[in-house]
N, C-alpha and C positions, 0 to 999 in steps of 0.2 A: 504494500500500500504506500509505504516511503519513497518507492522509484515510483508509482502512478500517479504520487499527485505532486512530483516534480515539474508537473506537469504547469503547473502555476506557474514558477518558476520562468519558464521557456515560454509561454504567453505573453508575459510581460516582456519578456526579452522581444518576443516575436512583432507584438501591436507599436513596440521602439522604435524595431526595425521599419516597417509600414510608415513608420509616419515619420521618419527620417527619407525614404524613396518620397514620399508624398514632397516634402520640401524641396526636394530637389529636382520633381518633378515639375513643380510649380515653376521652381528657377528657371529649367529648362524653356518653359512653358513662355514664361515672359519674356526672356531674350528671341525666343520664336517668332512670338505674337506681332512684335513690334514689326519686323521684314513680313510676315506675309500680310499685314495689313498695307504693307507701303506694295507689297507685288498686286493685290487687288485689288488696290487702287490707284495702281499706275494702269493695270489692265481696263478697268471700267473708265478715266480719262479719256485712253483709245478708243475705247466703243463711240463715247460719247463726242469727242472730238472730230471722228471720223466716219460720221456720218454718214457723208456723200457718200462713202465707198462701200460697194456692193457686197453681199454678205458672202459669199465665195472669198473675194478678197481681203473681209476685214481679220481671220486668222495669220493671214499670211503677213499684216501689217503688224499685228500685234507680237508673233514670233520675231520682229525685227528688232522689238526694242525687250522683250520680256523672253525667255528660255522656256521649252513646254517642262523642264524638270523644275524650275524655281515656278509655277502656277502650279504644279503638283502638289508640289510642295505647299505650297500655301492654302490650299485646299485640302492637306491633311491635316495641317497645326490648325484650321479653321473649323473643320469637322469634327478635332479632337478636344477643343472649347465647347463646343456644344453637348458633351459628352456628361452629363452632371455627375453619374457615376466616379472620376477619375477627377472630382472633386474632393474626395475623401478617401481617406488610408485604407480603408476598408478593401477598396480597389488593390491596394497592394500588397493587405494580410490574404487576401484571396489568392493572393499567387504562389501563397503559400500551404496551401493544402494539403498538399501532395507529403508533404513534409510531418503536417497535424496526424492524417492519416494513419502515418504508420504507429502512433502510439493511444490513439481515440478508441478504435473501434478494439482495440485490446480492452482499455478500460471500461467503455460500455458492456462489455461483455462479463466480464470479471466480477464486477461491483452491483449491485441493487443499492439503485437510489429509491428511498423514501421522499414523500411530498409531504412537509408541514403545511404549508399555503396552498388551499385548492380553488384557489379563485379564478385561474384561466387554465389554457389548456396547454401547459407547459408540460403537462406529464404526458399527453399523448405525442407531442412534438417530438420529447425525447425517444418514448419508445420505436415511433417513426426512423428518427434516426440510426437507432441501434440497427432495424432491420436493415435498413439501407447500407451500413460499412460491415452487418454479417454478410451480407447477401443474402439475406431474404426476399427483398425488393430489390426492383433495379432502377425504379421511378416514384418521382414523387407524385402522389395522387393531385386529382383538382382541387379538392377542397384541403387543402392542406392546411394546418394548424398554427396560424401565427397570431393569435391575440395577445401571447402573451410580450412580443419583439417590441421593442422602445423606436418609435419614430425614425429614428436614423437606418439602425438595420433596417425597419420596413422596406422604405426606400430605396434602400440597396438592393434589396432582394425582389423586389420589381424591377428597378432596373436591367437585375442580371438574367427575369427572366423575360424580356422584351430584347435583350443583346442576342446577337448572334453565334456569339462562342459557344459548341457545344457542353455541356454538361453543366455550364455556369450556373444555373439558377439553381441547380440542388446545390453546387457547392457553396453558393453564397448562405443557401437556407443553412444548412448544416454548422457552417463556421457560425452564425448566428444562434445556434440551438446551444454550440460546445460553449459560446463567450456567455450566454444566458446561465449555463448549467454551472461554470466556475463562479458567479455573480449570487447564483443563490445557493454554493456548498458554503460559500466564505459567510455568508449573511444567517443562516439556519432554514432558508426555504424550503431547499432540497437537503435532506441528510443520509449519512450511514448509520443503521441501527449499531454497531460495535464500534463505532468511531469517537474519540474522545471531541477530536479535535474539527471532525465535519459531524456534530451534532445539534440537533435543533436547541434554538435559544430555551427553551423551559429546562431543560435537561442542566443547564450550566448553573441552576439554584437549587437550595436544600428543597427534597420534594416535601409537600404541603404537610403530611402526616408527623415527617420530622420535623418540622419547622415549627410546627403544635409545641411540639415536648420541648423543644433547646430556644424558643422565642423569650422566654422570662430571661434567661443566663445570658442570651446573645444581646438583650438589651440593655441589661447592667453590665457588662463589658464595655459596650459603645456608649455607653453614659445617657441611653434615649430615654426619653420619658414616655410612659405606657400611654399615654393620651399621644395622637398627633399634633391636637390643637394647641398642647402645651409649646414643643422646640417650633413648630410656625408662627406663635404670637410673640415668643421671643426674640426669633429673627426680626418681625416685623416692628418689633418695639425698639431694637435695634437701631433698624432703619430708619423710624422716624426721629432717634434721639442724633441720630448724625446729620441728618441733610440739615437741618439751621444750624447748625455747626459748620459746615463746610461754606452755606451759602456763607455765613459771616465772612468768612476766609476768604472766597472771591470776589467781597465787595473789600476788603479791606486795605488792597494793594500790598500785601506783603504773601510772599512765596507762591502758591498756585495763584491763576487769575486767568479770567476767561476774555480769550482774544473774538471782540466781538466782529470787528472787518472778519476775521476765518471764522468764526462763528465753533472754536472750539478750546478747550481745556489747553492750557500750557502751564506746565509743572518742571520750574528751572532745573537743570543739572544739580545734582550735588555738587560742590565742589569738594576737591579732595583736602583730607584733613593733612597738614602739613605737621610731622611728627616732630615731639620735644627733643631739641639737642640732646636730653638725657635721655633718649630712645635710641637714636643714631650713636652716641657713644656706649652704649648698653650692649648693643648689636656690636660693635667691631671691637668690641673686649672678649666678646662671645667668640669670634671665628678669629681672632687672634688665639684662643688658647684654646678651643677644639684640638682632638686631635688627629690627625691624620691617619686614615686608615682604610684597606684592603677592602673593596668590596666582598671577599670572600670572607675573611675572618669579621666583620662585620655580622654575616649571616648566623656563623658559628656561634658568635660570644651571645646575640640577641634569644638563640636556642639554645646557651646556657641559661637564659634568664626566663627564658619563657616556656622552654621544651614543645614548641609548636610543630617540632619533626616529629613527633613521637605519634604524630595525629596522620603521616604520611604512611601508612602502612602497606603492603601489599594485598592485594586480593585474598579472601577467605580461602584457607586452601593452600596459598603458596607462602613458602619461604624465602629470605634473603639467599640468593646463591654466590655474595660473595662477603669475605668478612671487610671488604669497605664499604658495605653500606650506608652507613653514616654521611661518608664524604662523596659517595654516589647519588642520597639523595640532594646536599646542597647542590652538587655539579649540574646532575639534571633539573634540579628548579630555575638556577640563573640560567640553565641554557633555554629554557621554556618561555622564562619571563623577561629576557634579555632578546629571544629570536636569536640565539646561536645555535646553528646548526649542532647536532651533537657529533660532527665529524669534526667539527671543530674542535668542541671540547674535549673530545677526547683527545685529539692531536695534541691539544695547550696543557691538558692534565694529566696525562702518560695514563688516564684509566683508560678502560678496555669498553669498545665501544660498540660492542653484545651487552654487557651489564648496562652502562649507560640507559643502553634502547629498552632494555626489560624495566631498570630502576624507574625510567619517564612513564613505561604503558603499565603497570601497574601501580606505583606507589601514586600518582600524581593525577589523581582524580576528581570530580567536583565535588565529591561524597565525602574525599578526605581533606582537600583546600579549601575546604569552607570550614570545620571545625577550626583548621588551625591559625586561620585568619579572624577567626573569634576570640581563640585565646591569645591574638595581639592586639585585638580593638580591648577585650578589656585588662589587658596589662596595660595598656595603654590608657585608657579610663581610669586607671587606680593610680596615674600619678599625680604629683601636687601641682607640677607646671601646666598639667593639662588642665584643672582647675580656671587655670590663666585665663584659657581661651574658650574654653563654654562647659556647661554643667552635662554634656550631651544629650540635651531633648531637640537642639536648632540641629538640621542635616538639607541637605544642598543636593543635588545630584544636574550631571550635565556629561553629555558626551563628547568623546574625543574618536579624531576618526582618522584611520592607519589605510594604508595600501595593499593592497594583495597582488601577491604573484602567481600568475596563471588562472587555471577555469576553478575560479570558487563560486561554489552553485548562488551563494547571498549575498556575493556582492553586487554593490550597485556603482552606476557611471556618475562621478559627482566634479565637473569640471571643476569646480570651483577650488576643491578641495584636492581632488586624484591629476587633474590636469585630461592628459587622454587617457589613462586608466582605469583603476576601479576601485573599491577600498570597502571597510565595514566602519561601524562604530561601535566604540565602548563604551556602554553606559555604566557609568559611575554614580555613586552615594555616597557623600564624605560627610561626618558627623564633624561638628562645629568645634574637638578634639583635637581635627586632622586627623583621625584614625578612616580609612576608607572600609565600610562595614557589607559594600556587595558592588558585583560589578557582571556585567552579564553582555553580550557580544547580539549588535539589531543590525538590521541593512539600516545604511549610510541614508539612505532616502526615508525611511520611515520617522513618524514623528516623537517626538518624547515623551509626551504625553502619555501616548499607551505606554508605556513601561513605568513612571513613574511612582507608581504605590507599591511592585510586586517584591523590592527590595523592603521597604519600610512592614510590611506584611509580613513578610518571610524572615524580619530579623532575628538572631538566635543570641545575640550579643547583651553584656550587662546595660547598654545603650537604653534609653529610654524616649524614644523618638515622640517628639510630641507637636512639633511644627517643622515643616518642610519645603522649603522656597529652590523654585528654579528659574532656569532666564524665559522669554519670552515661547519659545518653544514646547517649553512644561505644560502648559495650560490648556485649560476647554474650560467650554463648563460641564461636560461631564464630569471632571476630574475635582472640579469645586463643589460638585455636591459630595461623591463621593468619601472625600476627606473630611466633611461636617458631619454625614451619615458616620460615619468611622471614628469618629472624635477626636480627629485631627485637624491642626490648623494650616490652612495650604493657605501661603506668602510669598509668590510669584512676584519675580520683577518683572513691570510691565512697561516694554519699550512703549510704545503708541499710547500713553494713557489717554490721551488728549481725544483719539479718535475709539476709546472704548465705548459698548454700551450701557448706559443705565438703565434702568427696569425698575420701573412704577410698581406699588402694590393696585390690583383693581380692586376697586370700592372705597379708596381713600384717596380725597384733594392733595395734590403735590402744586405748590402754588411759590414756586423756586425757579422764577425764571432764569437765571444763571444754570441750572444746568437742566444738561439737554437730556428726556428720555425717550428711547425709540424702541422700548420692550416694556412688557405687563406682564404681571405675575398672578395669576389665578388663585389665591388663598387656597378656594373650593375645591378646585383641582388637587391639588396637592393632598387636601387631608382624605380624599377621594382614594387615592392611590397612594397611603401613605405606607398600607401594609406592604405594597411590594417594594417600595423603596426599603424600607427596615429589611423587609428578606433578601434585598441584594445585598446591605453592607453584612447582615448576618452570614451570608453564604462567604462571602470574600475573609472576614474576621472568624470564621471557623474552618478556611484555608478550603471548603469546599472546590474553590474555582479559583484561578488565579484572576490578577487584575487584568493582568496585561490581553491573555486571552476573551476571556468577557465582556473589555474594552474594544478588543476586533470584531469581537462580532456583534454589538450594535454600532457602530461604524460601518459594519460591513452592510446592514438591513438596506436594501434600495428604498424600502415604502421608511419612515420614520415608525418604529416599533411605541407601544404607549411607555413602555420603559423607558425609550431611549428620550420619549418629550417628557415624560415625568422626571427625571436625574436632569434633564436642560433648564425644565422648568426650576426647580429647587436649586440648581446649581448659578441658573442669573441673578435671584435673590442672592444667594451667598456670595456672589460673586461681588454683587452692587455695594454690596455693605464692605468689602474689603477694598473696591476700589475709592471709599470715602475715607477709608480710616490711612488709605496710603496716601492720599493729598493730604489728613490734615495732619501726619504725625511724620516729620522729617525722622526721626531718630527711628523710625520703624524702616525708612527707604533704607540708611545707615547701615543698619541691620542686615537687611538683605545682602547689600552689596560687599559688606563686609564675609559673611559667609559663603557669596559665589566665588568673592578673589581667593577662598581658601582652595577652592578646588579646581581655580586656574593654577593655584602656585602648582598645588599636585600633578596636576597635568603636565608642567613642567619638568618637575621630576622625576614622573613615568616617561617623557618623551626621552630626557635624557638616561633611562634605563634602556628603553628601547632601540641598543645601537648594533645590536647584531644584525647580520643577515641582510643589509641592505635597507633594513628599518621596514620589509615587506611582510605581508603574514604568508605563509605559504601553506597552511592549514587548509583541507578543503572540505571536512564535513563540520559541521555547526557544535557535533560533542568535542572533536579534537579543537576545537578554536576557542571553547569558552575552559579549555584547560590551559591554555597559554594565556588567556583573561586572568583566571585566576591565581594563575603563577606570578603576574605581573603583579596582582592586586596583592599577594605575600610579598613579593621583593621592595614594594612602595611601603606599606607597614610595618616592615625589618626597620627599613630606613627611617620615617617617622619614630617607632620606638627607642633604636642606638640616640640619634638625636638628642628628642626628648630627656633620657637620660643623664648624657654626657652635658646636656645645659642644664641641665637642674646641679650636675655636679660644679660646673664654672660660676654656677651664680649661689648658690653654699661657698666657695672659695672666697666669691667677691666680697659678700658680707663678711665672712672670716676677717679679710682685710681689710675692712670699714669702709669698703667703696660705697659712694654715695647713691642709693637705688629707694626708685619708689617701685611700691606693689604695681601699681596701673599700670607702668610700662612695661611691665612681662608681658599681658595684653599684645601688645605689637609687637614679640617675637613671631616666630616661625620654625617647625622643626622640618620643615616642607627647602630643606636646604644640603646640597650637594658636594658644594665647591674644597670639602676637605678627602671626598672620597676617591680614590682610585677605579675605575670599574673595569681597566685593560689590562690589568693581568703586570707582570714586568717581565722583561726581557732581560736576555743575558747575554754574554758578547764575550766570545773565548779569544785566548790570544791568537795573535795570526799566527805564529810560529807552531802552536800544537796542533791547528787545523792541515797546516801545508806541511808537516812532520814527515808526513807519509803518503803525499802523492792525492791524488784524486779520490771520491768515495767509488767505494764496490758500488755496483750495479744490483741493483735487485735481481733474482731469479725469476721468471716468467712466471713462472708458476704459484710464485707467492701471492699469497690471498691480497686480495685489493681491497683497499679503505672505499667503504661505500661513500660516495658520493654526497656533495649536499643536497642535491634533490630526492637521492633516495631515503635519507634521514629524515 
């Protein structure tokens, strides 16, 4: 089922491709256009100019000054504008059928699809289909099944059956039935009964019976109160206590103010806080007496203090087969979470590079790099310096996005970022500690949004996550309500605030002409549907379903699901109220920004981890890629903790020495810092005279076993 619905996959790729030919088609089209409008109306000029002359002779006048291949010509770029079809990409995934083919009519056959939605006749279409690429049929009937095709295929598929090309109209129908049928597995329309992952939306919530018995426990967890109309009037009591608050703020010419020529919100920059001399000298007292040391033995000393290898085990079943172990597993972590091939590393550490490959595929898995990056988030949590910088309830998350080498099935083309290549992204979670608490591997093109709770959900750490701000990508308001439903406080930075929307309560005067609403919030609605909101956050908070998955598939719904308008609805409300309290409370923007720079610093510090291998990933299924996630996300926490450490020891020294320090400015450190570390290994350099002692080196024998390769590692 994993190779058949790679199928997605190569769709995407495919509908790319189409409409990259579609643009170039167009180019072509236009440079066309232009000459054969000038050859057809150079030739109609001659008609009309020449008159007098007899119509026998006006071809022969006309081939004097015009070519009969350039009026051909112009007659076919003329003909092929008229052509609406070869208006749209559709035209050019159609040329690709031949290709769909060979892996469709496999799948149709294989799989029983279910129909949740029986409102048109999409399930006879398909089974249509299937006969057609069994060869059951060889044609498509007259009354053929299209009510359920979205306008554009329609059209298409009229089109292609008025063209001339044979067989075009069934393959237009058909590529129309497969894009409909990947449209509604992703959404829950169509499902497989043993499918986790193509299963209808009810299935993804605790079913009714259980939600009876675990609804008391799952709502003092979330802190809801057993009425709805209680957490709706409080929102709403909310709202009203802030807008003459804010309106104040707009009329009052200091910090937001609303620009009435643009007719919208302007909310100045922060500017940046310029740090006390006694910061700036606190800091290069600090990396003056650091001490310099070995990415390697760095790793060692940090798992003498924390025993986090111990959590590296191998599969049930199997033994260490050699007695380095120990130094097998650091070797294969920095080579995972560095991108060093492990031919490398073995070349650079004289171990043996069979052990290496067994030590990386068994010990180094996401079952065993998540204990042990728990037990550095809270070693790390239990220091005094970390104190410093937050209590760990603030946590931040934002992706970072790497390159890949060769055909990796999830990567995406992100010029921006890859140039002509291709790359993923890693989504990170850093607690406001600097300790990074999960980190998990999305295509480069997907939004952040879906992922952003299934870390903070899935925590296993002594962390205690209780508010969670991302940059402008973070956000819906799906995701705003969820984190209220959840009893969490989501504190998103919001680039555009100026152009966000507010959302009126309906049945109450808002009489605040400075700011503008252009949404309403149905009270009624809400406490209507208030039980299956509570049973979404219940299902997600007793781990039923993940976020990130649940999140796709109302996103994926083509009709808007009542789920998907009830969590938007409740989600504008919460959303309105945070985007008042982010105008009128500077030190809350502060806040924010303060906590995303922490996980750019990290980012920094992962980038400069990540220098093996050409800085590419060469991982190509999605379990080996979120093991070199996770390795990176151990070798970032090693480093945060040695840090950590070794500056609490410099600043015990400073006092010892009566250096003059206040508590606030530990606050402005950072253990998110490199510049003492080694991470290249050293090099040694023999005399010339012992090297050239004895002539040139032996030759290897032919036959001697060959260092595999870095691509084969």
């Amino acid at each position: 089922m994993y190779q058949t619905f790679n199928q997605g996959q190569y769709w995407e790729g495919a509908t790319a491709k189409a409409r990259r030919d579609l643009d170039a088609y167009q180019q072509r089209m236009a440079a066309a256009k232009d000459q054969a409008l000038l050859t057809l109306g150079e030739a109609a000029r001659l008609v009309v100019d020449e008159a007098d002359v007899p119509g026998p002779d006006l071809r022969a006048t006309i081939y004097e000054t015009l070519s009969r291949e350039a009026l051909l010509t112009a007659l076919e770029v003329s003909q092929a504008l008229l052509q609406p079809s070869r208006h749209s990409h559709l035209a050019f995934l159609a040329g690709r059928y031949a290709s769909v083919k060979q892996f469709s009519g496999q799948l149709l056959a294989q799989l029983h699809f279910a129909h949740a939605y029986q409102g048109d006749d999409f399930a006879q279409a398909l089974a249509l289909v299937a006969d057609l690429q069994a060869g059951r049929r060889r044609k498509l009937p007259d009354d053929v099944p299209q009510a359920f095709m979205t306008p554009t295929w329609t059209r298409f598929v009229r089109a292609a059956e008025t063209a001339d090309a044979p067989g075009g109209h069934r393959q237009a129908y058909e590529l129309g039935v497969l894009t409909t049928l990947r449209e509604r597995l992703r959404s829950g329309d169509v499902y497989l009964p043993d499918s986790r992952q193509y299963a209808p939306l009810e299935s993804y919530l605790l079913p009714a019976g259980e939600w009876a018995t675990v609804r008391a426990d799952a709502c003092q967890q979330l802190s809801l109160p057993a009425q709805p109309v209680e957490r709706i009037a409080q929102r709403i009591a909310e709202l009203q206590e802030l807008l003459p608050q804010v309106e104040a703020l707009l009329g009052s010419g200091h910090g937001s103010y609303l620009d009435e020529e643009a007719g919208r919100l302007v909310v100045p920059r922060l500017q940046a806080e310029e740090l006390p001399a006694s910061v700036t000298a606190l800091q290069e007292e600090i990396t003056r007496r650091l001490p310099r040391v070995e990415l390697t033995d760095l790793l060692v000393e940090v798992d003498g203090w924390t025993q986090f290898a111990a959590q590296l085990h191998p599969l049930e079943g199997q033994a260490p087969r050699q007695a380095q172990h120990a130094t097998l597993r650091y070797a294969s972590l920095l080579a995972l979470g560095c991108t060093i091939p492990l031919t490398d590393m073995a070349q650079s550490t004289g171990l043996d590079y069979q052990a290496l490959w067994w030590t990386a595929r068994s010990c180094l898995r996401e079952e065993t790099l998540r204990p042990a990056t728990t037990q550095l988030v809270n070693y790390q949590h239990r220091q005094w310096l970390a104190t410093s910088w937050g209590n760990g309830t603030l946590s931040s998350s934002d992706g970072q996005r790497f390159p890949v080498s060769g055909a990796v099935r999830n990567a995406r083309a992100l010029p921006k970022y890859f140039g002509y290549g291709r790359g993923v992204t890693f989504y990170t979670h850093t607690a406001d500690q600097y300790a990074q608490y999960g980190s998990r591997v999305i295509a480069a093109t997907e939004r952040d949004a879906t992922y952003v709770l299934d870390e903070i959900l899935g925590n296993e750490t002594e962390l205690e996550i209780l508010e969670h701000t991302t940059d402008t990508a973070g956000y819906t308001d799906l995701v705003f309500a969820l984190f209220d439903l959840l009893g969490l406080e989501f504190t998103p930075r919001l680039r555009d605030i100026g152009d966000q929307k507010l959302s009126k309560v309906k049945g109450l005067d808002v009489a605040y002409p400075a700011l503008k609403f252009t949404g309403q919030v149905n009270p009624d609605y809400l406490a209507r549907h208030w039980e299956e909101l509570v049973r979404v956050a219940g299902s997600l908070k007793l781990g039923y379903v993940t976020a990130s998955l649940f999140i796709r598939k109302l996103q994926a719904y083509p009709r808007q699901h009542q789920l998907t308008y009830g969590l938007q609805e409740y989600g504008r409300l919460v959303k309105t109220i945070f985007i008042l309290r982010y105008l009128l409370h500077q030190p809350l923007r502060r806040k924010i920004n303060t906590q995303l720079n922490k996980g750019e610093q990290l980012h920094a510090l992962r980038s400069w981890l990540w220098f093996g291998g050409d800085g590419v990933l060469r991982r190509k299924q999605e379990e080996a890629q979120q093991e070199v996630v996770g390795c990176l996300n151990l070798l970032t926490n090693a480093v945060v903790v040695w840090n950590t450490v070794y500056m609490q020891e410099v600043i015990t020294q400073l006092r010892a020495e009566g250096y003059p320090m206040q508590d606030e400015d530990m606050a402005h450190l950072s253990p998110a810092r490199f510049e003492h570390i080694n991470r290249l290994g050293k090099y040694t350099f023999a005399e010339q005279e012992t090297l050239l002692r004895n002539g040139l080196r032996p030759l290897r024998h032919p036959r001697q076993a060959v260092t595999p390769t870095a691509a084969t590692a």
